[in-house]
TIROKE-777079 format. One line per field, with one value per residue (C-alpha): residue number from 1; z, y, x; residue in three letters; chain. Coordinates in steps of 0.5 Angstrom, whole numbers, plus 2048, in hexadecimal, padded with zeros to 3 digits. Layout:
% residues N
i NUM,...
zz Z,...
yy Y,...
xx X,...
aa Ala,...
ch A,...
This chain:
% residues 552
i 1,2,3,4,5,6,7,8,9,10,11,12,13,14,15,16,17,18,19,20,21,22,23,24,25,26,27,28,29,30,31,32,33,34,35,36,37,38,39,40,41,42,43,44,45,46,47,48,49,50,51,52,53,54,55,56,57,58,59,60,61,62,63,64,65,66,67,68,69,70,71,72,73,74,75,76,77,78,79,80,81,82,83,84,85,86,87,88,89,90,91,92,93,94,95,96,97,98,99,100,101,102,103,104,105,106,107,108,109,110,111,112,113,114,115,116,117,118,119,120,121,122,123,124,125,126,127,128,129,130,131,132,133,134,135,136,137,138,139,140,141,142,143,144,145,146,147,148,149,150,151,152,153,154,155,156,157,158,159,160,161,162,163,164,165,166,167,168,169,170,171,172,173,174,175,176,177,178,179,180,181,182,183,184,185,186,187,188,189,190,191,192,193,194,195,196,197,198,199,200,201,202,203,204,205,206,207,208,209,210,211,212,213,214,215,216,217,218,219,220,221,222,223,224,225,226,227,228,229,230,231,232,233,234,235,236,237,238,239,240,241,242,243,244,245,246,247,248,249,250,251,252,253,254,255,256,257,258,259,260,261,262,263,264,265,266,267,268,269,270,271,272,273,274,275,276,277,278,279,280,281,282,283,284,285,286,287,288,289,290,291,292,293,294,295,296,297,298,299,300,301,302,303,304,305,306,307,308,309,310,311,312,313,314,315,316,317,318,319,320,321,322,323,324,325,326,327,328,329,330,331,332,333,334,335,336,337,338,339,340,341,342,343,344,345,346,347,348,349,350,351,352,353,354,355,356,357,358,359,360,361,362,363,364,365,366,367,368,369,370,371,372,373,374,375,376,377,378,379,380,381,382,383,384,385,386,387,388,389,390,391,392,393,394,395,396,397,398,399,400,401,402,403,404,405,406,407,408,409,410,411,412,413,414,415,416,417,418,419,420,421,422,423,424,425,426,427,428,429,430,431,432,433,434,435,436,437,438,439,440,441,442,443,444,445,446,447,448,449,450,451,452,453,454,455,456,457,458,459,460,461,462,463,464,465,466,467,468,469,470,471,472,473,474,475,476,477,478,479,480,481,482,483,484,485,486,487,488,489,490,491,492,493,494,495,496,497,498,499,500,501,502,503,504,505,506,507,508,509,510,511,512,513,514,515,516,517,518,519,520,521,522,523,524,525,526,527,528,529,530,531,532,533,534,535,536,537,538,539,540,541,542,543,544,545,546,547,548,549,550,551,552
zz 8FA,8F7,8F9,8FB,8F7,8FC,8F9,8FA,8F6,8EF,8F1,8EB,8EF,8F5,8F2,8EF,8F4,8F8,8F2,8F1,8F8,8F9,8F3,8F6,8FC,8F9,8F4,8F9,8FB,8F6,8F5,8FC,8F9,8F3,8F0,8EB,8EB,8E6,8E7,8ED,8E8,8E5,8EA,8EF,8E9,8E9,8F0,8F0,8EA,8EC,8F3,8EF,8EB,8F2,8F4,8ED,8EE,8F4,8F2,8EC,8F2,8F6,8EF,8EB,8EC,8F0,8EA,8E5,8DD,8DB,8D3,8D0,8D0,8CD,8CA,8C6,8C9,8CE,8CA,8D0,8CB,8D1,8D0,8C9,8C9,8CF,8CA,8C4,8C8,8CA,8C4,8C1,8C7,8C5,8BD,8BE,8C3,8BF,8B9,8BC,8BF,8B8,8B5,8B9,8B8,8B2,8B2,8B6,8B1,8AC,8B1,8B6,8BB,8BE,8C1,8C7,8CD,8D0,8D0,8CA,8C5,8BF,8C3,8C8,8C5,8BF,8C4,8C6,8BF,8BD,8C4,8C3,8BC,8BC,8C3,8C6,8BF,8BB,8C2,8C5,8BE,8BE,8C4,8C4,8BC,8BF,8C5,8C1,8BB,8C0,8C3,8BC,8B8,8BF,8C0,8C8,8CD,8CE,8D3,8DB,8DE,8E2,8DD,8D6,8DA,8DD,8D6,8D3,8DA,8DB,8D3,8D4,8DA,8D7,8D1,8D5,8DA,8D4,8D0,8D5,8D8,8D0,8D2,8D8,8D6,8D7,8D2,8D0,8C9,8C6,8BF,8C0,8C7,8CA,8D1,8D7,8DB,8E0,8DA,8D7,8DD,8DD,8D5,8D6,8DC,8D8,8D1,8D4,8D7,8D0,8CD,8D2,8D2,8CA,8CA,8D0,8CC,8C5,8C9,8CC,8C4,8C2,8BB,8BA,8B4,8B7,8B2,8AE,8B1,8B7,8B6,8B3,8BA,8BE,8BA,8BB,8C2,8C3,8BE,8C1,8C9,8C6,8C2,8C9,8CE,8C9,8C8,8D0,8D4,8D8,8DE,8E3,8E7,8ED,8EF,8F1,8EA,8E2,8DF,8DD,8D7,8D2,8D3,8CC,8CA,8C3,8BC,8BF,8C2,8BC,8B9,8BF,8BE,8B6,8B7,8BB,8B8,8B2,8B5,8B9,8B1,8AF,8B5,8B9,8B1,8AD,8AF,8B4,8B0,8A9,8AF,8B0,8A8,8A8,8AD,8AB,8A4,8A2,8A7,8A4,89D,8A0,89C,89D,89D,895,898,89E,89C,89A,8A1,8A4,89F,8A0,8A8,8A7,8A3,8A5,8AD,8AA,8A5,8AA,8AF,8AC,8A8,8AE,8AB,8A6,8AA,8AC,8A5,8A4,8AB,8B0,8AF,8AB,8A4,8A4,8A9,8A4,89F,8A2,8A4,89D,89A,89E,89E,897,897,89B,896,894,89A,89C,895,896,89B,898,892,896,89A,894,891,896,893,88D,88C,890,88E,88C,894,894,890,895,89D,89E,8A4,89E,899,8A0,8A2,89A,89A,89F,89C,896,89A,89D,897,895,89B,89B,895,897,89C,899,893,899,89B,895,897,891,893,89A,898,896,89A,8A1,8A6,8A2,8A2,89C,8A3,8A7,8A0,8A1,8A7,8A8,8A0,8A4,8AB,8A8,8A2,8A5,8AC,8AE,8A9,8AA,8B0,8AF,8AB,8B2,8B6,8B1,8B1,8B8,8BC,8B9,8BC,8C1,8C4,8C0,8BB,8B4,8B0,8B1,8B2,8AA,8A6,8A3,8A8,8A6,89E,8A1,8A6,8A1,89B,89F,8A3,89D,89A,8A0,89F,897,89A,8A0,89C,896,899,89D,897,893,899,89A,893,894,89A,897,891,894,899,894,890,88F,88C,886,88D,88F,895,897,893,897,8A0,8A4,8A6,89E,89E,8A4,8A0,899,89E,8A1,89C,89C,8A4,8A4,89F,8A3,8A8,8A4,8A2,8AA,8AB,8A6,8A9,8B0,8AD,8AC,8B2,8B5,8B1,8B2,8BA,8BA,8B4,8BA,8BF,8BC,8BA,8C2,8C5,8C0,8C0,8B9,8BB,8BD,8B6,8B3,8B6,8B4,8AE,8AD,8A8,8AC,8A9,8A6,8A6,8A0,89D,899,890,88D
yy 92B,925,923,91B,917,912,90B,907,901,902,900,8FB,8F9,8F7,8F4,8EF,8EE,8EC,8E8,8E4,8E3,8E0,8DB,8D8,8D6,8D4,8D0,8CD,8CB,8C7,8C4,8C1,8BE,8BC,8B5,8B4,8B6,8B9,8BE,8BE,8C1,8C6,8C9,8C9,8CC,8D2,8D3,8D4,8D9,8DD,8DD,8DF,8E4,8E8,8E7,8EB,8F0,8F3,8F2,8F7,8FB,8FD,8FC,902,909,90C,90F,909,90B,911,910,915,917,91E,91E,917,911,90C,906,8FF,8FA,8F6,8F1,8F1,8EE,8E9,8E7,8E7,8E2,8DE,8DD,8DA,8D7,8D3,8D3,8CE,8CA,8C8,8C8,8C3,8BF,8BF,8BC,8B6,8B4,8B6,8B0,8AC,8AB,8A9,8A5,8A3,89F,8A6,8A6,8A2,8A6,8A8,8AF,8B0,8AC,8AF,8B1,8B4,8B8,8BB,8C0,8C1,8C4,8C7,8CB,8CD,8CF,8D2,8D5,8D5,8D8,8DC,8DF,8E1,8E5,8E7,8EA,8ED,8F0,8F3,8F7,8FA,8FB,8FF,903,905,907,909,90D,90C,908,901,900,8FE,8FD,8F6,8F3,8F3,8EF,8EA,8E9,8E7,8E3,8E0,8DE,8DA,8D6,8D4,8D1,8CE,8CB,8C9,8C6,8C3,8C0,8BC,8B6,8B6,8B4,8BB,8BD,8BF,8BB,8C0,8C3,8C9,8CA,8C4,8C8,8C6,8CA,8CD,8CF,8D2,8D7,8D9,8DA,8DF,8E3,8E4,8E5,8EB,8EE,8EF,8F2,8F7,8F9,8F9,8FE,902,903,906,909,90C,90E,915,912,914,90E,907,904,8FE,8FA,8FA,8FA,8F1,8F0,8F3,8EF,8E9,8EA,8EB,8E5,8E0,8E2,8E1,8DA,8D9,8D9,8D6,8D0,8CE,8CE,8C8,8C5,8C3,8BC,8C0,8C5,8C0,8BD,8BF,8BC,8BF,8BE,8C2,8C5,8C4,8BD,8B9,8BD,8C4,8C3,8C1,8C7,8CC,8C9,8C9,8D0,8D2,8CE,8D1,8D9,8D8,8D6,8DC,8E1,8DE,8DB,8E1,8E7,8E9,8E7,8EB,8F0,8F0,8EF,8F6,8F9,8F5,8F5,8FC,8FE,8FA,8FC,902,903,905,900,900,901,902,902,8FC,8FA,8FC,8F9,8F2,8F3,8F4,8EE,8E9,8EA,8E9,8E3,8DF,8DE,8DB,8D5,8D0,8CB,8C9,8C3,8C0,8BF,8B8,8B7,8B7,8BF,8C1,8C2,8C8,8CA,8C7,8CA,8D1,8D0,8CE,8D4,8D9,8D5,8D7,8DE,8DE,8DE,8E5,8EA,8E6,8E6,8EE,8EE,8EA,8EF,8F5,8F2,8F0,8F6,8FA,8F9,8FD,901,8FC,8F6,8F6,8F5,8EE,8ED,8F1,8F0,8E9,8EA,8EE,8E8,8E4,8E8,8E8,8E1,8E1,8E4,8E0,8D9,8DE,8DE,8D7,8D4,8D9,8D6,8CE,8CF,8D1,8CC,8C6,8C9,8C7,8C0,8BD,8BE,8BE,8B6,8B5,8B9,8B9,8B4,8B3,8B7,8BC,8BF,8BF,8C2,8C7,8C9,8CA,8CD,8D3,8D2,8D1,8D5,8DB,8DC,8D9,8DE,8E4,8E3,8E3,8E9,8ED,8EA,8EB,8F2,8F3,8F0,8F6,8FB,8F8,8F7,8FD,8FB,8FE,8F8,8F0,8EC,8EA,8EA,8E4,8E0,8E1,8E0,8D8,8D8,8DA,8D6,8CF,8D0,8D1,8CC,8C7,8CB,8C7,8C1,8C1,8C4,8BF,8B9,8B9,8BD,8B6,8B1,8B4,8B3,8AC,8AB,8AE,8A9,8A2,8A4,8A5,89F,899,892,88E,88C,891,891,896,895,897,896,89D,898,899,8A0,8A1,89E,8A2,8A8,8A5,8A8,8AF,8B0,8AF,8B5,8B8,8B8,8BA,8C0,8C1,8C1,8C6,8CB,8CB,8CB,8D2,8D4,8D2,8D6,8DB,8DA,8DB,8E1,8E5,8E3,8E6,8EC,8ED,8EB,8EE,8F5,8F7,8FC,8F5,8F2,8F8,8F7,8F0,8F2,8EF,8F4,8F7,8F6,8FD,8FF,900,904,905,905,90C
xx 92D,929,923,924,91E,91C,91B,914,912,90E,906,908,90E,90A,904,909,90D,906,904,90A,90B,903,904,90B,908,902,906,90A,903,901,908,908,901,902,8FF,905,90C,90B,906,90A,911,90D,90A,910,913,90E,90F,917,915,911,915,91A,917,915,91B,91E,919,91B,923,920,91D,924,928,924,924,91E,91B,919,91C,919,913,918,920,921,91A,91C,919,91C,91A,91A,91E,921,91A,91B,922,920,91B,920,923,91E,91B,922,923,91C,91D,923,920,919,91D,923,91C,918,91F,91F,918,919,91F,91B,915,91A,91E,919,91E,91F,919,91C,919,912,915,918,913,90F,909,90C,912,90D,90A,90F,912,90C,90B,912,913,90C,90B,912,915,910,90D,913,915,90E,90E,914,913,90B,910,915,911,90A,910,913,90D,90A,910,90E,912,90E,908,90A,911,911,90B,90F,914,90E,90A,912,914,90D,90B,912,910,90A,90F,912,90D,909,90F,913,90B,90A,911,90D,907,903,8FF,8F8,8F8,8F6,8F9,8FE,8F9,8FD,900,8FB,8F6,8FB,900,8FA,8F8,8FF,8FF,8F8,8FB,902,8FE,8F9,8FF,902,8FB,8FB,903,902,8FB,8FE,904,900,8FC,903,905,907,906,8FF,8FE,8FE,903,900,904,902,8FB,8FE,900,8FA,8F5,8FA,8FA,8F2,8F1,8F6,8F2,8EB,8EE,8F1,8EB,8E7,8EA,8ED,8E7,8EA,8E7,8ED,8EC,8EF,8F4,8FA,8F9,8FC,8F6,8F0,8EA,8E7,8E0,8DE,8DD,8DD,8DC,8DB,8E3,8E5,8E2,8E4,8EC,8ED,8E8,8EF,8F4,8F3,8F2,8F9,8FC,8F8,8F9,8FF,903,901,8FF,904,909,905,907,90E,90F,90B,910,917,917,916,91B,920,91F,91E,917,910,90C,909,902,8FF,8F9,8F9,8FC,8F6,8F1,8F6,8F5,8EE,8ED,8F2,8EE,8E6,8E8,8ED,8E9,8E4,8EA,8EA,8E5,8E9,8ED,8E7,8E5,8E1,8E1,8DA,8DA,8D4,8D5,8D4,8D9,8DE,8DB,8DC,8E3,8E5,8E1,8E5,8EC,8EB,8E9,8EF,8F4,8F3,8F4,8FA,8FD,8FC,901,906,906,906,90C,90F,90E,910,917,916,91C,920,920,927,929,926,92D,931,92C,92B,926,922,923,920,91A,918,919,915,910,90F,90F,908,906,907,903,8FE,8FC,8FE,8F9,8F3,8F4,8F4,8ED,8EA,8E6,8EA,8F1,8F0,8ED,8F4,8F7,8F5,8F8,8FE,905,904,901,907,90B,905,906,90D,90D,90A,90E,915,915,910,910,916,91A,916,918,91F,91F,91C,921,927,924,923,92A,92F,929,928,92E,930,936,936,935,934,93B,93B,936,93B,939,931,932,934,92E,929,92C,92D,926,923,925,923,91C,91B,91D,918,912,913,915,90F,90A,90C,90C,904,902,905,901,8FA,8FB,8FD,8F8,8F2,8F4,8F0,8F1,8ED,8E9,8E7,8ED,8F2,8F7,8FC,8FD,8FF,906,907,906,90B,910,910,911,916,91C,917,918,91F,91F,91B,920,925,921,921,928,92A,924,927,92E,92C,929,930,934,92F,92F,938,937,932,936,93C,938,937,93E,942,945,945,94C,94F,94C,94F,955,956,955,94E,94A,944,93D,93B,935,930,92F,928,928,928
aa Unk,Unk,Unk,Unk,Unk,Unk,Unk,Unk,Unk,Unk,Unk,Unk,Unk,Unk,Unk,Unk,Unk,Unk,Unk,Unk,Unk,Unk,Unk,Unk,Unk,Unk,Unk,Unk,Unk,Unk,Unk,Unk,Unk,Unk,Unk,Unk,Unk,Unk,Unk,Unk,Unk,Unk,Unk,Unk,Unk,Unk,Unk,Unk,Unk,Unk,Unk,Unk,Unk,Unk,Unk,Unk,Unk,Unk,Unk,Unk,Unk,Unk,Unk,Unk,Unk,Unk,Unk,Unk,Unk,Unk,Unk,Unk,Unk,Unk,Unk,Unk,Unk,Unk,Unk,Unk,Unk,Unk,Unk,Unk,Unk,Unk,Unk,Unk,Unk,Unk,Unk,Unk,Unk,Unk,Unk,Unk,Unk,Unk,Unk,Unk,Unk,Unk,Unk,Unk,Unk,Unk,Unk,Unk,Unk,Unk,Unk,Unk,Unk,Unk,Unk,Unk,Unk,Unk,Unk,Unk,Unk,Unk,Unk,Unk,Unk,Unk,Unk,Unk,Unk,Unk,Unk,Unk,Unk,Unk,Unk,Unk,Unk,Unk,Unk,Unk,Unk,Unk,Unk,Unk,Unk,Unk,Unk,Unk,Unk,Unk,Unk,Unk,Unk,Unk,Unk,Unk,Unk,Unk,Unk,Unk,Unk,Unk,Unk,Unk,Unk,Unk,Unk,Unk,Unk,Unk,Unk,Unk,Unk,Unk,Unk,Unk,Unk,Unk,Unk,Unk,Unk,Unk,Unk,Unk,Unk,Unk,Unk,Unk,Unk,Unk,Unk,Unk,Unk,Unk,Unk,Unk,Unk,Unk,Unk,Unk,Unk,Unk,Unk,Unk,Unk,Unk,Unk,Unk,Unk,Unk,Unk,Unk,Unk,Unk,Unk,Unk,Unk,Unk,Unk,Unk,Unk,Unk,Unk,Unk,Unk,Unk,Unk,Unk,Unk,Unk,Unk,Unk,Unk,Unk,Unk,Unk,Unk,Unk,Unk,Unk,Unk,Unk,Unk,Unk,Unk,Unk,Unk,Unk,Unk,Unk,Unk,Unk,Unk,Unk,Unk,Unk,Unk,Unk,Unk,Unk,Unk,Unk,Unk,Unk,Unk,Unk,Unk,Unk,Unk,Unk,Unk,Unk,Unk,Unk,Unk,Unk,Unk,Unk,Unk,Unk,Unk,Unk,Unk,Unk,Unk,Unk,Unk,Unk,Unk,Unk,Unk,Unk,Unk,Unk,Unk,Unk,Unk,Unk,Unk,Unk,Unk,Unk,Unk,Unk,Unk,Unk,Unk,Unk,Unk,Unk,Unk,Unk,Unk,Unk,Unk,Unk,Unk,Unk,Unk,Unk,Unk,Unk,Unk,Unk,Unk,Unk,Unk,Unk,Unk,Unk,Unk,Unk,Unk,Unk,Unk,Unk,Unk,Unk,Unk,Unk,Unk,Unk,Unk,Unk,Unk,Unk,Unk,Unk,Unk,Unk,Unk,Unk,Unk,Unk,Unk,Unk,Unk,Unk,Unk,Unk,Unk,Unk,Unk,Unk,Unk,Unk,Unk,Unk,Unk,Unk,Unk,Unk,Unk,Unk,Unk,Unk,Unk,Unk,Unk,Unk,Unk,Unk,Unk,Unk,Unk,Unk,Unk,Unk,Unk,Unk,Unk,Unk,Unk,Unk,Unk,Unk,Unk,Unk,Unk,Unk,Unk,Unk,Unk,Unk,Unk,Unk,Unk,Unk,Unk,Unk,Unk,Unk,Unk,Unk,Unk,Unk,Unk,Unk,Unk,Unk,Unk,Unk,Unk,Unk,Unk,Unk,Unk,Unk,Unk,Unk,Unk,Unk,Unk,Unk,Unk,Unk,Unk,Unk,Unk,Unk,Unk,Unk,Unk,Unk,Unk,Unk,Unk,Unk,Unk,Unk,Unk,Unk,Unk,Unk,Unk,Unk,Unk,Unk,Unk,Unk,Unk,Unk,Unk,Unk,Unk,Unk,Unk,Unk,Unk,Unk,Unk,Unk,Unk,Unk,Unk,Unk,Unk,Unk,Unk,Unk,Unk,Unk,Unk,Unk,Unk,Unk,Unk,Unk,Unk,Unk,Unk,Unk,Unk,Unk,Unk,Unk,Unk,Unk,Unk,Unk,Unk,Unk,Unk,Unk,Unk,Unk,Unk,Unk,Unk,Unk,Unk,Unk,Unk,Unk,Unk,Unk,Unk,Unk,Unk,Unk,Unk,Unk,Unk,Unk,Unk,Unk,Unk,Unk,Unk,Unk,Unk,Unk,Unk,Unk,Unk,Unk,Unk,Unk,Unk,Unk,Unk,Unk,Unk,Unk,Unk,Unk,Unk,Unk,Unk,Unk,Unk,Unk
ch A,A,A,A,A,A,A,A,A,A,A,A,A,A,A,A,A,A,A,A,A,A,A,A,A,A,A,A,A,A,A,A,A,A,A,A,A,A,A,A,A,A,A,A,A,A,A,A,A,A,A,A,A,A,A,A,A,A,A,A,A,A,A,A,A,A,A,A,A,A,A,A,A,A,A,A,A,A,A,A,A,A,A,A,A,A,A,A,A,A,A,A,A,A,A,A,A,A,A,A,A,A,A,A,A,A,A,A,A,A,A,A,A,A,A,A,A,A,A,A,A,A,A,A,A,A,A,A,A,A,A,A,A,A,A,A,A,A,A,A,A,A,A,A,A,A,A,A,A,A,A,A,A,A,A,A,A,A,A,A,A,A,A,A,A,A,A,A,A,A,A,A,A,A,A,A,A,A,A,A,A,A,A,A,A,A,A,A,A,A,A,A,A,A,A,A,A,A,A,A,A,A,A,A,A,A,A,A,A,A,A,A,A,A,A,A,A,A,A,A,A,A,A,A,A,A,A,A,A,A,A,A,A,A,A,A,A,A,A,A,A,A,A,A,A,A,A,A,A,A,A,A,A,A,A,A,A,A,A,A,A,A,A,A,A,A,A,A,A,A,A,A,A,A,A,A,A,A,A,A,A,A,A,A,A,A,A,A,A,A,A,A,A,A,A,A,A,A,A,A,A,A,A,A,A,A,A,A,A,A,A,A,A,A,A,A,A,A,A,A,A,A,A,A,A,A,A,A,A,A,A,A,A,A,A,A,A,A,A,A,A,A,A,A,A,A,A,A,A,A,A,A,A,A,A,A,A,A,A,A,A,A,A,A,A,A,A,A,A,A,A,A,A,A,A,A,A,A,A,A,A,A,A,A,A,A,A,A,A,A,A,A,A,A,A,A,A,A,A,A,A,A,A,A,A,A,A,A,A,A,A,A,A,A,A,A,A,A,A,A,A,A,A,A,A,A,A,A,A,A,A,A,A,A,A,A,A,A,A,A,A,A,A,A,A,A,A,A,A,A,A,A,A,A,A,A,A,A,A,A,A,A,A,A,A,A,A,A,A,A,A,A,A,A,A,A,A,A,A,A,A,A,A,A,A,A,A,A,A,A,A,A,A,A,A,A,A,A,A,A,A,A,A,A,A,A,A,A,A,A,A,A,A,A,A,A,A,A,A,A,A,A,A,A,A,A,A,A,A,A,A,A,A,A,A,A,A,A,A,A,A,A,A,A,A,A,A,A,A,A,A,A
């Protein structure tokens, strides 16, 4: 006769649903006592989620089996996949959302008429791009990559069974605290550390519980190697806590109030903030991403990668040298020389760890690069690579005191910038997710890899519009800015500059769309990748994908 497992809630399951309940009542609390409505919208809006989330534990708790999922199935792993295609999905979910915004200020610098409200003006509708392409967009993915790649070359299921959920669900209620608050006038006004103090608590206790489900799952690893990758996304993940603490220590005004001020004060502010700006560039832009390019790229070309010696040699540098790069945009500023000078000295020797890792990763196709004419996603991630390559060497160039005396200030920043968070980031990350739908939702390969060759080609086409455009519209600026007349005047007014770039914007623009032009065509290819049975594509005569096979 078999024995009948009596149910009991999880140690973790209790103390969730305590905790979450705990904060529902106290943010109600502070709801009813709020000084703005505003304020008051967020913080009702936490309540309602965690009440929701307690509510979703216990629903879990009567739902499941009275065992929790066994580590192994038959001595294979069990691997936990539903948070990775939850953050999947975020993560697209965020990228259309700030890259639709980053349109329609990008329009609203050319055609400023569309600034017509408070809430949807430039200043307050640019947070909300960056936030989203950057923290909504690429952490999700990087989220989401670092859970399916420690479990994969860990062979061990991940860490925990409510907290991958809490660290998914958690970071993007921080998201969307932090990125409905900039309309709405609540933002610390600080570069890419805008969110407010109450925004910031929630993304601390969110963002440990994620370095203990990480560590808890290698230390749970049958692999006895800690694969390179991994050691990308724990340095990322230590780094972007310390850059964290150290650039948010704020003193609320009170309880009831969204408002809170900074402990630092002057010149070490502004040192502390681009000492971060800088580093979340490094360990939040680069590093991570260097980590899903060590993974994707040489499991789609189904290569080793070239050297791994080298790969450790390019962590180990790349983690000493970039530290130390900040100071390099606070160049002729109050900063002390030389502070200035350091920064500058070592966004130059910086040039050559992150060129080791483009060519290790371009290299790692050597037998296979005839499948960049066949694998569109392979041909993505390689592109990806090289616009690495050329950002990485942009960057140091523009940290030499000449340069960035006509650089700095102007627009060839933004052609910089989005150079590297177009062409390197954004399609890095494509390539994980047009790798990662088939397996994670188990289909044999993408809906058509057709419909990839037309995102890639339009959304690279945008991304030469974009960063020329604005290469040509900075120069411009850093020269009429410069230039003096017989008098010994200004030869030119900030008005006149405006309107040289006038035409450059609305290329700018152009560029824009045609990225997210792409983007869209790749949302309806995943979509029918998921949706679709590939026996109904048969059926209807549709050829299914097949799978690659690698070079002789």
């Amino acid at each position: 006769m078999q024995q009948r497992v009596l149910k009991q809630l999880t140690q973790g399951e209790l103390i969730g649903f305590l905790l979450l309940a705990a904060f529902a009542l106290f943010a109600t609390f502070v709801s009813a006592k709020a000084w703005t409505p505003a304020y008051a919208f967020q913080t009702s809006l936490m309540a309602w989620t965690a009440a929701i989330a307690a509510f979703l534990v216990l629903k879990n708790f009567y739902d499941r089996p009275a065992q929790l999922p066994p580590l192994e199935i038959d001595g294979k792993p069990n691997y936990y996949l539903a948070p990775v295609r939850f953050l999947t999905v975020a993560s697209i979910v965020w990228g259309l959302i700030g890259m639709s915004i980053g349109l329609y200020i990008a329009l609203e610098l050319a055609f400023p008429h569309l600034n017509f409200s408070q809430y949807v003006n430039f200043g307050r509708l640019r947070p909300s791009h960056t936030n989203s392409v950057i923290f909504g967009f690429g952490g999700n993915i990087l989220i989401g990559t670092s859970f399916y790649v420690v479990q994969r070359t860990s062979r061990a299921r991940l860490a925990g069974y409510l907290s991958p959920w809490f660290v998914a669900v958690g970071y993007n209620l921080f998201l969307v605290l932090a990125i409905s608050g900039y309309p709405l006038g609540i933002t610390a006004s600080k570069e890419y550390a805008e969110p407010e103090w109450y925004q910031k608590l929630l993304l601390t206790v969110v963002w440990v519980t994620y370095l203990f489900v990480f560590v808890g799952t290698l230390m749970r690893r049958a692999e006895p190697h800690i694969y390179v990758a991994n050691w990308f996304y724990l340095s990322f993940i230590l780094t972007i806590a310390v850059l964290h603490l150290f650039n948010s220590p704020t003193v609320p005004i009170s309880l009831f109030s969204s408002k809170s001020y900074i402990v630092w004060s002057g010149v070490q502010d502004a040192m502390f903030q681009w000492w971060y700006g800088h580093n979340a560039v490094a360990f939040f832009l680069t590093v991570p991403f260097l980590a899903m390019m060590y993974y994707f790229v040489p499991k789609r070309a189904n290569r080793p990668i070239y050297s791994y010696r080298l790969s450790i040699v390019h962590f180990w540098a790349l983690i000493f040298i970039y530290i130390w790069a900040g100071p390099h945009h606070l160049i002729y500023t109050a900063l002390p020389d030389w502070v200035q000078t350091l920064g500058m000295v070592f966004s130059i020797v910086l040039w050559m760890p992150s060129w080791g890792g483009m060519i290790n990763g371009l290299m790692t196709l050597s037998g296979a690069w005839d499948k960049l004419r066949t694998d569109p996603v392979l041909r993505m991630m390689v592109v990806a690579l090289a616009f690495y390559g050329m950002a990485t060497f942009e960057g140091p160039v523009m940290a030499i005191k000449e340069v960035n005396a006509l650089t700095h200030y102007t627009d060839w920043v933004i052609g910089h910038v989005h150079s590297g968070s177009l062409g390197w980031v954004a399609y890095i990350s494509f390539g994980a997710i047009y790798c990662m739908v088939p397996w994670l939702w188990n289909k044999r390969e993408l809906y058509s890899l057709k419909l990839v060759n037309w995102h890639f080609w339009i959304s690279t086409m945008g991304i030469v519009l974009y960063i020329s455009s604005m290469w040509v519209a900075g120069i411009m600026e850093g020269l009429m800015w410069r230039s003096y007349n017989k008098l010994g005047f200004l030869q030119y007014s900030f008005v006149d500059t405006v309107q040289a770039v006038h035409p450059l914007y609305v290329l700018r623009a152009l560029g824009g769309a045609m990225f997210l032009t792409g983007v869209l065509i790749m949302v309806y290819n995943l979509w029918m990748t998921i949706t679709v049975d590939e026996l109904t594509q048969a059926q209807a005569g549709r050829p299914v994908a097949p799978a690659l096979v690698p070079a002789e």
